[in-house]
N, C-alpha and C positions, 0 to 999 in steps of 0.2 A: 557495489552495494551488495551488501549478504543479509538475509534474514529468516528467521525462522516462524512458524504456525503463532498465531499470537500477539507477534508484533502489530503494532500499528505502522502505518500507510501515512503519510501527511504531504498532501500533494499542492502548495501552494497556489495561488491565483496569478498568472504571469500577464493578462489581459486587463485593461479596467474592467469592471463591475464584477471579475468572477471572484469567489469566493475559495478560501481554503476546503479542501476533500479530506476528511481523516475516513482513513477502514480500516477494517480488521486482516488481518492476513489467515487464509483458511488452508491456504494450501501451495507448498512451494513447492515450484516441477522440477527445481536439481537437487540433488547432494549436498553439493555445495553452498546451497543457499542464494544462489544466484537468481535472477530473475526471467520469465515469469512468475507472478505470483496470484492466484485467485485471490480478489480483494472482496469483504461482504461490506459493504459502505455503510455506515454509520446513519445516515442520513434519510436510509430509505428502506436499508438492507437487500439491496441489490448485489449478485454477486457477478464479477467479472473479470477478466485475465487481464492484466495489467504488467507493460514493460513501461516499469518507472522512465522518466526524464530527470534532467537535471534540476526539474521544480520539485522533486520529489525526495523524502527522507524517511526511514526508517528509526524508531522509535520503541525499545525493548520492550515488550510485554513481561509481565511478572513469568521465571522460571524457578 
């Protein structure tokens, strides 16, 4: 998974009742775009470090 400032986050619900997560990507800690990535959550606007899972996809922001 690589992604840059910008992207979106889209963390599916793998559980019954949870629900899809989309965030914003504010801040990615490699070079390379690799993960961690601070996520500010759409939802709430909460910000957090987030090592995607396999429930999880990146989504290009306008460059």
């Amino acid at each position: 998974m690589r992604a840059s400032v910008g992207d979106r986050l889209v963390v599916e619900g793998t559980y019954g009742g949870e629900l899809r997560k989309e965030g914003i990507i504010v801040r990615v800690e490699h070079d390379d775009g690799s993960p961690p990535y601070i996520v500010r959550w759409l939802e709430d606007g909460h910000e957090t470090l987030v090592f995607p899972g396999p429930d999880a996809r990146v989504v290009a922001g306008a460059r």
